[in-house]
C-alpha positions, 0 to 999 in steps of 0.5 A: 105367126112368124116362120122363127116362132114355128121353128122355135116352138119345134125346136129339141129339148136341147136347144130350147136349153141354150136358147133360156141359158143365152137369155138368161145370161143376158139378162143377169148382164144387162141388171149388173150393167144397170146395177153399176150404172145406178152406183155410179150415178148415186155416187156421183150425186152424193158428191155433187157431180150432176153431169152423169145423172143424164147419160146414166139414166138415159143408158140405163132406159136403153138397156131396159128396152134392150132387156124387153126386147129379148122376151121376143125370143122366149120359147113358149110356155109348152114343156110339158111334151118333153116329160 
């Protein structure tokens, strides 16, 4: 286990707090982005204007893995000791 995952599983209350509210900030970001990348790719392709479709699918997989990146930093499951 790596030294961040101990330090993190021992970490307050407090800061396990900033750490889920950072994440899921992030994570609320990166759908928005992706939620826009989906409007401007079916808005252009109801007009017929194809050369977008590429780059925001593309943007869009990039984000995913970037999004799937993060869970790497979830804290443990094990909130039960700070009731």
């Amino acid at each position: 286990m790596s030294t961040f995952r101990k330090s993190q599983n021992s970490a307050s209350p407090g800061k396990l707090s900033v750490i889920l509210s950072t994440l899921i900030f992030v994570q609320i970001l990166n759908v928005s982005i992706q939620i826009w990348l989906l409007y401007t790719a079916l808005n252009n392709a109801l007009d017929n204007n194809t050369e977008i479709l590429i780059p925001a699918f593309i943007a869009s997989v990039v984000l995913f893995f970037i999004g799937f990146g993060w869970l790497y930093y979830l804290p443990s499951g094990n909130f039960t000791r700070y009731k």
